[in-house]
Every structure is written in structure tokens, then in C-alpha cells.
N, CA, C and O atoms as a GROMACS GRO file, in nm:
protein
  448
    1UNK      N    1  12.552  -9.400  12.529
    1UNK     CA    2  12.667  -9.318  12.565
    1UNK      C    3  12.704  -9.347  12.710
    1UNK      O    4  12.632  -9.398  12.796
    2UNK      N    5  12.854  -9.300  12.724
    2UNK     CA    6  12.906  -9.362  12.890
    2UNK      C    7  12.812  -9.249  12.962
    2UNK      O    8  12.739  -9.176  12.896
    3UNK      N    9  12.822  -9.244  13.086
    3UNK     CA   10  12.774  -9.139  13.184
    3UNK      C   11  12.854  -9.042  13.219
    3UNK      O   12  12.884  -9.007  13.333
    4UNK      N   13  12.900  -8.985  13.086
    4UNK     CA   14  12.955  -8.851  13.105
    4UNK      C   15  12.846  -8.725  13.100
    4UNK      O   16  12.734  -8.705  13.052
    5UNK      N   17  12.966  -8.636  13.194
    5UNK     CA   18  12.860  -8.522  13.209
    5UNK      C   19  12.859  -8.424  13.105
    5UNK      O   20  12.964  -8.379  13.060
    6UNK      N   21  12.718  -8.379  13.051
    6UNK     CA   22  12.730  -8.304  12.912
    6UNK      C   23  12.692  -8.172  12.967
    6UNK      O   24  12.624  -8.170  13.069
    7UNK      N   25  12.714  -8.110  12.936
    7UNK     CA   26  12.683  -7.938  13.013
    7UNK      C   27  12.649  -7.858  12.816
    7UNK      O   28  12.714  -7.842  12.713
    8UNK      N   29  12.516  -7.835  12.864
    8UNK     CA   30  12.445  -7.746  12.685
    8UNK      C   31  12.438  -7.629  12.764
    8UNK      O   32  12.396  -7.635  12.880
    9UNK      N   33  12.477  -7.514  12.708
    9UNK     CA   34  12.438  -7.410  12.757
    9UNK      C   35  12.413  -7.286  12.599
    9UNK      O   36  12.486  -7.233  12.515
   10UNK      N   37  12.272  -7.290  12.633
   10UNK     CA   38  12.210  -7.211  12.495
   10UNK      C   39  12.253  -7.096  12.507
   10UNK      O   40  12.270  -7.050  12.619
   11UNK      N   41  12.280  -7.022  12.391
   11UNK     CA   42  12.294  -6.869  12.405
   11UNK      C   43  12.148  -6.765  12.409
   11UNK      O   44  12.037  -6.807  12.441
   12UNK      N   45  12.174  -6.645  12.374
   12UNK     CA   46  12.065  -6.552  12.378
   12UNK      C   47  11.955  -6.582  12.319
   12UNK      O   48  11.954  -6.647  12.214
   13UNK      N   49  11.822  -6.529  12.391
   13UNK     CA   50  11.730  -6.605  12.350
   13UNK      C   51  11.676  -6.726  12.377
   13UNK      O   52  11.555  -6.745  12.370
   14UNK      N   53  11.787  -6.846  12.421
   14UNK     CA   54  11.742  -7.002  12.452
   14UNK      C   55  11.786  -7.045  12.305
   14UNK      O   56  11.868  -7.009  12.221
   15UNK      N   57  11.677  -7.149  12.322
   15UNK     CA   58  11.731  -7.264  12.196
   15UNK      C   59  11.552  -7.327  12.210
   15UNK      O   60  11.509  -7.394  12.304
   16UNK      N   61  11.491  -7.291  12.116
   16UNK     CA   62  11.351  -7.333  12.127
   16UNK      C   63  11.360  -7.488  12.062
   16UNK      O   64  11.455  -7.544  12.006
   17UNK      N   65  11.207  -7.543  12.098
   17UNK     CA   66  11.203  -7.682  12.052
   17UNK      C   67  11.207  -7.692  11.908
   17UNK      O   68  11.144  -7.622  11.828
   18UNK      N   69  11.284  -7.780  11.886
   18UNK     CA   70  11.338  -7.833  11.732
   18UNK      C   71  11.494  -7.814  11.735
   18UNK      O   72  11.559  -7.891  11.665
   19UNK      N   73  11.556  -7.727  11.803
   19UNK     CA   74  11.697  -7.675  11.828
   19UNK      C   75  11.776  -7.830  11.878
   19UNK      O   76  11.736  -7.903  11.968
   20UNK      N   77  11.871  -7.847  11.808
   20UNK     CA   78  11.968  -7.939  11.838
   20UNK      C   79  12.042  -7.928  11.985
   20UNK      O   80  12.115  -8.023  12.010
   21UNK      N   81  12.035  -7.836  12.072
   21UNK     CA   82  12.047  -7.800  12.188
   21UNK      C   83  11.951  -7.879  12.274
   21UNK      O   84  11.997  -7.955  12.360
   22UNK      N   85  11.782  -7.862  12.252
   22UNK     CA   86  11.696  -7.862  12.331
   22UNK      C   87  11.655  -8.011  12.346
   22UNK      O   88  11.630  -8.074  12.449
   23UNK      N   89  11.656  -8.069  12.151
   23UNK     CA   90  11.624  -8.198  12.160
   23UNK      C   91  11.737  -8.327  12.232
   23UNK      O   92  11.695  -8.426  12.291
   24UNK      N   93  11.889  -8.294  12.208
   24UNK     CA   94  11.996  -8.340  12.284
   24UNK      C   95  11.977  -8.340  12.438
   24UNK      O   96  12.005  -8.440  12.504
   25UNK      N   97  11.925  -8.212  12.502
   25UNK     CA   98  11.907  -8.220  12.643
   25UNK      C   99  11.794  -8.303  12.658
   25UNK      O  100  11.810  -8.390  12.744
   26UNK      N  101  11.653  -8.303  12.585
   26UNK     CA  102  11.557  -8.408  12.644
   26UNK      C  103  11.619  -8.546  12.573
   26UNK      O  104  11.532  -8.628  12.602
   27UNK      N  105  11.696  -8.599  12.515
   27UNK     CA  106  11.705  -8.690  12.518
   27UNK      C  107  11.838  -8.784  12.549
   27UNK      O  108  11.842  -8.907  12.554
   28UNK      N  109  11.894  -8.734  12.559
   28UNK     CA  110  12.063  -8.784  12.584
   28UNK      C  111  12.065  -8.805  12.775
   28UNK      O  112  12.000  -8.734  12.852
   29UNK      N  113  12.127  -8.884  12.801
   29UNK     CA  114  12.168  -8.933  12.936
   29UNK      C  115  12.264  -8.842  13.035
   29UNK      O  116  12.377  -8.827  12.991
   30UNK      N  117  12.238  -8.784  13.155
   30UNK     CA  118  12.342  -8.737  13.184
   30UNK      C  119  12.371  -8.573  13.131
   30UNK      O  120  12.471  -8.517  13.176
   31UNK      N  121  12.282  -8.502  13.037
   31UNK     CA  122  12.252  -8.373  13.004
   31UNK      C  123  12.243  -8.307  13.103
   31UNK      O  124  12.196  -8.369  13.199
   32UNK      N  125  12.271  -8.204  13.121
   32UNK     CA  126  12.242  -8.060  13.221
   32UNK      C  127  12.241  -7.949  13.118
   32UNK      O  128  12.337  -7.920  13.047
   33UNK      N  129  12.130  -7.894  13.116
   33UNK     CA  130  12.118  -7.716  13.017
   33UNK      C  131  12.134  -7.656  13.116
   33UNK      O  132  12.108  -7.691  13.231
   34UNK      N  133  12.196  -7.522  13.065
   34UNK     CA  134  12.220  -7.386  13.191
   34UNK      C  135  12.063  -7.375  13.165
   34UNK      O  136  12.000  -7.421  13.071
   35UNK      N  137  12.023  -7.309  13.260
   35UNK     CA  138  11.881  -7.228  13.282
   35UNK      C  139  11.896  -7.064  13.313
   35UNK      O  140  11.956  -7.031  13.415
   36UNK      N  141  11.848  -6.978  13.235
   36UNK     CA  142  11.860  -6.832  13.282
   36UNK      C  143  11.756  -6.765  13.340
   36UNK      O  144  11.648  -6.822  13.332
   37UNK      N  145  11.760  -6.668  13.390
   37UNK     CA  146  11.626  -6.611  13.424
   37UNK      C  147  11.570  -6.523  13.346
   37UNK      O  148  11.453  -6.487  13.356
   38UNK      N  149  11.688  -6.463  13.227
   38UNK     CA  150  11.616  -6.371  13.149
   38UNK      C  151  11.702  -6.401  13.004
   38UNK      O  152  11.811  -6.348  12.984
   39UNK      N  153  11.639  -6.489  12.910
   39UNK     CA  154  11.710  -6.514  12.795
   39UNK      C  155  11.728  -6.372  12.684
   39UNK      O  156  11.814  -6.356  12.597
   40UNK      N  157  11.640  -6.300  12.713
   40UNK     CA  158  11.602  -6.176  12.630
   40UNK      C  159  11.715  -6.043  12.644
   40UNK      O  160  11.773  -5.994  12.547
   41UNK      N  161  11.725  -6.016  12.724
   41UNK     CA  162  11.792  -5.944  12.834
   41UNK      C  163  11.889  -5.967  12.944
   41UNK      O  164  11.873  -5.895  13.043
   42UNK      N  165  11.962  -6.032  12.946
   42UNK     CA  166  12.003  -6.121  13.020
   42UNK      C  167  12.142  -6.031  13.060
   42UNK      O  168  12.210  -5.984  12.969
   43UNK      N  169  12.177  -6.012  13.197
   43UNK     CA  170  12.292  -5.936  13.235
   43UNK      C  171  12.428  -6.071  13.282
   43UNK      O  172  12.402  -6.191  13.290
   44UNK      N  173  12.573  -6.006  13.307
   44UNK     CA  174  12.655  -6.110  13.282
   44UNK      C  175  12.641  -6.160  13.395
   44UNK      O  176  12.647  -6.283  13.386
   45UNK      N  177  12.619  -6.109  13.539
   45UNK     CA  178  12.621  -6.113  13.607
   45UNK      C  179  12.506  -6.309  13.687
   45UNK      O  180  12.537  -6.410  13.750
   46UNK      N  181  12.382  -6.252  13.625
   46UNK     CA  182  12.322  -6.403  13.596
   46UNK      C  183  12.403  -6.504  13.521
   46UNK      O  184  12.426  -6.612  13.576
   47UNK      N  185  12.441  -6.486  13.421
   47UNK     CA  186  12.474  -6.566  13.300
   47UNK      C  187  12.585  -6.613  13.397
   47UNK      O  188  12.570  -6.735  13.391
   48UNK      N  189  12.654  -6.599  13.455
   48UNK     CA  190  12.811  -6.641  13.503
   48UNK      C  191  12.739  -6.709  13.605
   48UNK      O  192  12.755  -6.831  13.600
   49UNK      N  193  12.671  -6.671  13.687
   49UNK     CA  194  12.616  -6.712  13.822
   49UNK      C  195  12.578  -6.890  13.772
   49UNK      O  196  12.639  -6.975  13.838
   50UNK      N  197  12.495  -6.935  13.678
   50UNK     CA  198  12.396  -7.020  13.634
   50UNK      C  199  12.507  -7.089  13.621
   50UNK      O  200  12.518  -7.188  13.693
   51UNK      N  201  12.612  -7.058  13.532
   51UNK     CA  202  12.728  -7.146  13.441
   51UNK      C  203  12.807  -7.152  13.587
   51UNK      O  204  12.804  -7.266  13.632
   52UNK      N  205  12.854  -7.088  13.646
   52UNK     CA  206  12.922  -7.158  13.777
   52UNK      C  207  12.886  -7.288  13.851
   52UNK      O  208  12.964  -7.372  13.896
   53UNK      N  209  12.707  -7.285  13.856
   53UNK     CA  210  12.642  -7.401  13.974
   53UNK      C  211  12.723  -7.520  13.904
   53UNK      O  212  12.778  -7.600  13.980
   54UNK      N  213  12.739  -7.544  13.728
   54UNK     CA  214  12.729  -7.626  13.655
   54UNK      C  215  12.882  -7.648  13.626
   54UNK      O  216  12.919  -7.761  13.657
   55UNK      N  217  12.962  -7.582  13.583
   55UNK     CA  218  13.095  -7.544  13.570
   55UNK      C  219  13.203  -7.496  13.663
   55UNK      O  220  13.165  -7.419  13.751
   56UNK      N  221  13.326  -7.526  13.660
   56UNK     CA  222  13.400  -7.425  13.771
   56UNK      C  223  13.451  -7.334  13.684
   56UNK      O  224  13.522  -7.276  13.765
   57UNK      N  225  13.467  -7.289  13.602
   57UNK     CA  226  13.550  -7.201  13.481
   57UNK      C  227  13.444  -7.162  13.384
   57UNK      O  228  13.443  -7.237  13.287
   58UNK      N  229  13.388  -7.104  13.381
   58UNK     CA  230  13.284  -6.976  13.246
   58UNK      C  231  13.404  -6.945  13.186
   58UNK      O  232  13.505  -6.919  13.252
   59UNK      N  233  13.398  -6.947  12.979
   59UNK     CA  234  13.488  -6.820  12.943
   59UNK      C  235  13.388  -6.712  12.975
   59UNK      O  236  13.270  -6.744  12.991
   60UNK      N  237  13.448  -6.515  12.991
   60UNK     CA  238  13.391  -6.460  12.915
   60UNK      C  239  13.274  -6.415  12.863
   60UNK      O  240  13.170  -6.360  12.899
   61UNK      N  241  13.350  -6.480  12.718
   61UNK     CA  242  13.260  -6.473  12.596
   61UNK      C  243  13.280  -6.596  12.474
   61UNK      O  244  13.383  -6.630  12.417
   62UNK      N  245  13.115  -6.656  12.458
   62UNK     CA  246  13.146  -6.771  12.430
   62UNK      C  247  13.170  -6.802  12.244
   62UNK      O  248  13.156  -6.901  12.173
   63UNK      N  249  13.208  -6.676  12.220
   63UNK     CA  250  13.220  -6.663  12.096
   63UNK      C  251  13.366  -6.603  12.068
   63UNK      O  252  13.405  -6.506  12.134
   64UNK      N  253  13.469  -6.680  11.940
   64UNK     CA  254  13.576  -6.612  11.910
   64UNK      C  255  13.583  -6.656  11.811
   64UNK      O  256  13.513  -6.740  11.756
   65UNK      N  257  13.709  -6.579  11.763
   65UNK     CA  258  13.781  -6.635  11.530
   65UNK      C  259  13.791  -6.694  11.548
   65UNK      O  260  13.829  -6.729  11.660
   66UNK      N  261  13.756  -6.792  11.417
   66UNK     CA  262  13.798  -6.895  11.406
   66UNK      C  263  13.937  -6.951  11.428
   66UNK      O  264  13.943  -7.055  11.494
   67UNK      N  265  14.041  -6.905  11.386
   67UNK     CA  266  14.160  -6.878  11.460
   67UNK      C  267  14.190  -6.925  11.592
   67UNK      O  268  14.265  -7.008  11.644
   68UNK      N  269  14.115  -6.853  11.621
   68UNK     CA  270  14.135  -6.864  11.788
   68UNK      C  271  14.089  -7.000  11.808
   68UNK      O  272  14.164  -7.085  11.856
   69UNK      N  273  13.983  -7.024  11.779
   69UNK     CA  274  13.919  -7.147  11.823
   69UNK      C  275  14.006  -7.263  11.759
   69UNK      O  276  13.984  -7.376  11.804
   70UNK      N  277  14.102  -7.249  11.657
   70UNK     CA  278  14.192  -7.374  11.613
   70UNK      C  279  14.339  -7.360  11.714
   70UNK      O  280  14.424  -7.446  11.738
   71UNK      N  281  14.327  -7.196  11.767
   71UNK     CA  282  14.469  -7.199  11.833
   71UNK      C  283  14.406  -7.284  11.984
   71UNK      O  284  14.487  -7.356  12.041
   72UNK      N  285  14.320  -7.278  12.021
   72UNK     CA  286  14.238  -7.319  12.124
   72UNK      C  287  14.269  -7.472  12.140
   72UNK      O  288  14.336  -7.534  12.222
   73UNK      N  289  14.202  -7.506  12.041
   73UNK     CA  290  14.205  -7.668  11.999
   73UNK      C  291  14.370  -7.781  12.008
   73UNK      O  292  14.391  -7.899  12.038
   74UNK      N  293  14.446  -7.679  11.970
   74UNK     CA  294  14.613  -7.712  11.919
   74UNK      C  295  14.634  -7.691  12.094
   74UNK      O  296  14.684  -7.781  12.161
   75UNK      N  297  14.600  -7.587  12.143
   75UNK     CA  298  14.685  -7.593  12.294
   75UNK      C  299  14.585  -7.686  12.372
   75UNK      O  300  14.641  -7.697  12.481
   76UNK      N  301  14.468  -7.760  12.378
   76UNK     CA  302  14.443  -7.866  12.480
   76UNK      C  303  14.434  -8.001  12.372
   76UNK      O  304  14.344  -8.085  12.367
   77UNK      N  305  14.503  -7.996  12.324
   77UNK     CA  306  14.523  -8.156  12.215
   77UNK      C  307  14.387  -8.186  12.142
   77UNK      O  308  14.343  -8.294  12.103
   78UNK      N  309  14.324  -8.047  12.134
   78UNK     CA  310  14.193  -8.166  12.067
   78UNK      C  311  14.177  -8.097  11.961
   78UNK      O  312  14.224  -7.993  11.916
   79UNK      N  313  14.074  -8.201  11.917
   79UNK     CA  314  14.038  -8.181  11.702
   79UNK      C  315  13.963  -8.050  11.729
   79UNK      O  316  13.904  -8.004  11.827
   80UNK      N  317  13.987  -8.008  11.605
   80UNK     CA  318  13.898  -7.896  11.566
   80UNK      C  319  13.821  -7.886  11.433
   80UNK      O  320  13.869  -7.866  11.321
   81UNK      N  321  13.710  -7.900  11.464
   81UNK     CA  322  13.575  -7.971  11.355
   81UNK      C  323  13.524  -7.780  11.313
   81UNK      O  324  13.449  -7.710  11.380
   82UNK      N  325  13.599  -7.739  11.179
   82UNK     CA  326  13.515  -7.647  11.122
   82UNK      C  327  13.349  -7.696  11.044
   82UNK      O  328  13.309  -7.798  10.988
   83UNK      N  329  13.311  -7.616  11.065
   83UNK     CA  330  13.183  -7.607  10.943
   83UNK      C  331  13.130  -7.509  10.826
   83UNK      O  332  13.039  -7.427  10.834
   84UNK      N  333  13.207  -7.539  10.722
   84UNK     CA  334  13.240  -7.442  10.622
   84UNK      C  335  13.106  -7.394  10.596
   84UNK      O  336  13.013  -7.470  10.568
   85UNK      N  337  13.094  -7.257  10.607
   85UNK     CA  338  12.973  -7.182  10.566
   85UNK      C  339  12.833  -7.241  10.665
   85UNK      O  340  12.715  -7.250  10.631
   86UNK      N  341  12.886  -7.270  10.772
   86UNK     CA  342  12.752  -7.307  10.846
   86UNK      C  343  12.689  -7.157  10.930
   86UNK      O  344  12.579  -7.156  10.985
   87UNK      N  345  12.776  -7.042  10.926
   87UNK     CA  346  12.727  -6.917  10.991
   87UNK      C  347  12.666  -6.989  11.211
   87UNK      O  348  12.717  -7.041  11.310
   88UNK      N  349  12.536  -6.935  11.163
   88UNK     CA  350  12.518  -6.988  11.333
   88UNK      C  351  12.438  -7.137  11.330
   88UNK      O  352  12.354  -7.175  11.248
   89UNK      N  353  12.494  -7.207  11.450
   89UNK     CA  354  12.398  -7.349  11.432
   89UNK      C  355  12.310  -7.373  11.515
   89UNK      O  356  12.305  -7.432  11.622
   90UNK      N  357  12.222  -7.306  11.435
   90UNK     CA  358  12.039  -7.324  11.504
   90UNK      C  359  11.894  -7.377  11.406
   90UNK      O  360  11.950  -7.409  11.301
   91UNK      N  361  11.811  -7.391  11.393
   91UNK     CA  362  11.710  -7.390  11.360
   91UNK      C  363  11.707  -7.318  11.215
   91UNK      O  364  11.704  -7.402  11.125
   92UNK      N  365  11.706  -7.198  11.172
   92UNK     CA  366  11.761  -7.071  11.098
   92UNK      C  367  11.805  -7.178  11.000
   92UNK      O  368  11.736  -7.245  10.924
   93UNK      N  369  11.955  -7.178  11.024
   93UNK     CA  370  12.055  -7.225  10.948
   93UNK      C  371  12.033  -7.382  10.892
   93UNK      O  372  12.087  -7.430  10.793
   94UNK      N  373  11.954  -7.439  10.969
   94UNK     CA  374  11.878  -7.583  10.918
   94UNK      C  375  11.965  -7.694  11.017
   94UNK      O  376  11.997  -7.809  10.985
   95UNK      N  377  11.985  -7.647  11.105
   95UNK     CA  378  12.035  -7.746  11.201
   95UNK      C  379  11.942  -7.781  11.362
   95UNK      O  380  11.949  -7.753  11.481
   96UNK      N  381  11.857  -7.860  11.265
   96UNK     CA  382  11.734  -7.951  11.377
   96UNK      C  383  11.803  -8.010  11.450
   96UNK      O  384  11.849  -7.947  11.545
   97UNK      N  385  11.837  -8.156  11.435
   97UNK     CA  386  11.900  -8.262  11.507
   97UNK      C  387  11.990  -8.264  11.513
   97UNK      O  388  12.042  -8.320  11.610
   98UNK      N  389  12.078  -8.196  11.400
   98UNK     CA  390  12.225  -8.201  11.329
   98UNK      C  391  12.297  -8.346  11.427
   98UNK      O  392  12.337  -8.363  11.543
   99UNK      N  393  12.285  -8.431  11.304
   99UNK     CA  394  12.309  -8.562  11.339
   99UNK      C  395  12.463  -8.563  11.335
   99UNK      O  396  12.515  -8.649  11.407
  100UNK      N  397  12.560  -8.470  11.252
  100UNK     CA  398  12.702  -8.448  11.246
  100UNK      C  399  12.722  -8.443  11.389
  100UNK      O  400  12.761  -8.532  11.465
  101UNK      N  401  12.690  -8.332  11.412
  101UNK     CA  402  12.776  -8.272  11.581
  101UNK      C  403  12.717  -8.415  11.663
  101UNK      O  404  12.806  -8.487  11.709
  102UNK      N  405  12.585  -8.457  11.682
  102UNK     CA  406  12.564  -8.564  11.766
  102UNK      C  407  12.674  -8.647  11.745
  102UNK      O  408  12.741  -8.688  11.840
  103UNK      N  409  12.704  -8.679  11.608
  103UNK     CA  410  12.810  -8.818  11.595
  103UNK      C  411  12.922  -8.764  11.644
  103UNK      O  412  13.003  -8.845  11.686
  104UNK      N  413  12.947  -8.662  11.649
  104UNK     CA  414  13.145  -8.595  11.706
  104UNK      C  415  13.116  -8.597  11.840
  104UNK      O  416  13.208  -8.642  11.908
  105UNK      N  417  12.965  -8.544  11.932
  105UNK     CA  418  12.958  -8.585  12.067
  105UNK      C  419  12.955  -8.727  12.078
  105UNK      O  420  13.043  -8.758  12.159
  106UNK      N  421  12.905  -8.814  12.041
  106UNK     CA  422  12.943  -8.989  12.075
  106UNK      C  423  13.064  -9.004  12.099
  106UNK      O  424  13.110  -9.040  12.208
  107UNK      N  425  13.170  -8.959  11.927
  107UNK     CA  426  13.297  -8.987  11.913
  107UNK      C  427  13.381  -8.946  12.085
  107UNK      O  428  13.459  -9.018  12.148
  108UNK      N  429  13.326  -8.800  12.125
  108UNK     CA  430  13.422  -8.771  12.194
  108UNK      C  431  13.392  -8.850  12.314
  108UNK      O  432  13.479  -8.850  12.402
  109UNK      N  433  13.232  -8.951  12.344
  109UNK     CA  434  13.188  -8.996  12.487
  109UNK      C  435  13.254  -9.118  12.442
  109UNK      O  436  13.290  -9.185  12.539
  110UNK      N  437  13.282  -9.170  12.329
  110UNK     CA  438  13.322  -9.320  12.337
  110UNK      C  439  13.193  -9.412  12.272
  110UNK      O  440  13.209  -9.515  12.206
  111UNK      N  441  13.121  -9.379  12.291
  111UNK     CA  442  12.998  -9.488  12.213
  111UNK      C  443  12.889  -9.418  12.169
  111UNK      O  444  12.851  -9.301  12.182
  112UNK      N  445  12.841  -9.528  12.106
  112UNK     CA  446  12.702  -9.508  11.977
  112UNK      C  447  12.628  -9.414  12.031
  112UNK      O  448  12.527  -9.374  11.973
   0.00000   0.00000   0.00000
């Protein structure tokens, strides 16, 4: 992949090992994970703080309708990749490596 910058930032809880989050950050080039101080409990106040060092713009809240997320997509020109009946994509739901989303992150860095 080029040396673009990838910014993972796990939600509540973290993203334990086996998580397509965790294994992407140890192995991909150029990764940065947010780090929190309290994944359990976690106030917004941290959570914004962490995503700033890394980001200039935090949404919020990193969850919306689907809707939204296609009206989202349509106003900055980019695709919008549903996943029918995938609920949340973690571990749980059977998404280890999830080699899909890896291949749509290549697509969007430009290479293999």
C-alpha cells in the first residue's frame, strides 16, 4: 500500500486481538489506532481529546442511519459499501480479518 495515513479508531470497549481493527493496525504500514484511557467507561471529553492529536475534525457520534451514511457518501463523491445484514463488524459477527473491507481499504490506497 502507498504511505497513506490510516487513522483506526476502535469503539467502546477496544477491539481485542483477532478484531479486524487490531490485526490491520499491527500489520498494515502507516496505521495509527486512537488509544483511550478508559475503553470501559470512557467520557467524551477523553474520546475527542485522543481523536484530535490524530485528526483535526472528530464527528460527534460515530454512528448514524444508514441513510445518512449514503446521504454522507453522495455529498463527498464517494462509494458507499453497505453490508446487508452484517449488524456490528467485530469478532461476534465473524469478522476476523474481514478480507472484504481490507480489499475496499487497498481499493481506496491504490494498491495490493
Amino acid at each position: 500500500m502507498p504511505s497513506a495515513s490510516i487513522i483506526i479508531v476502535p469503539g467502546w470497549r477496544d477491539s481485542g486481538p483477532g478484531h479486524w481493527q487490531t490485526l490491520w493496525a499491527e500489520s498494515l504500514p502507516c496505521t495509527q489506532r486512537v488509544v483511550q484511557d478508559d475503553w470501559v467507561a470512557p467520557t467524551r471529553q477523553a474520546w475527542v481529546g485522543a481523536l484530535s492529536q490524530l485528526i483535526l475534525l472528530a464527528p460527534a457520534d460515530p454512528y448514524c442511519p444508514v441513510r445518512t451514511a449514503g446521504a454522507y457518501a453522495r455529498a463527498w463523491g464517494s462509494q458507499f459499501v453497505r453490508l446487508q445484514d452484517a449488524g456490528h463488524i467485530n469478532i461476534e459477527a465473524g469478522f476476523g480479518r474481514w478480507p472484504l473491507g481490507l480489499a475496499l481499504l487497498q481499493s481506496l490506497a491504490g494498491g495490493p
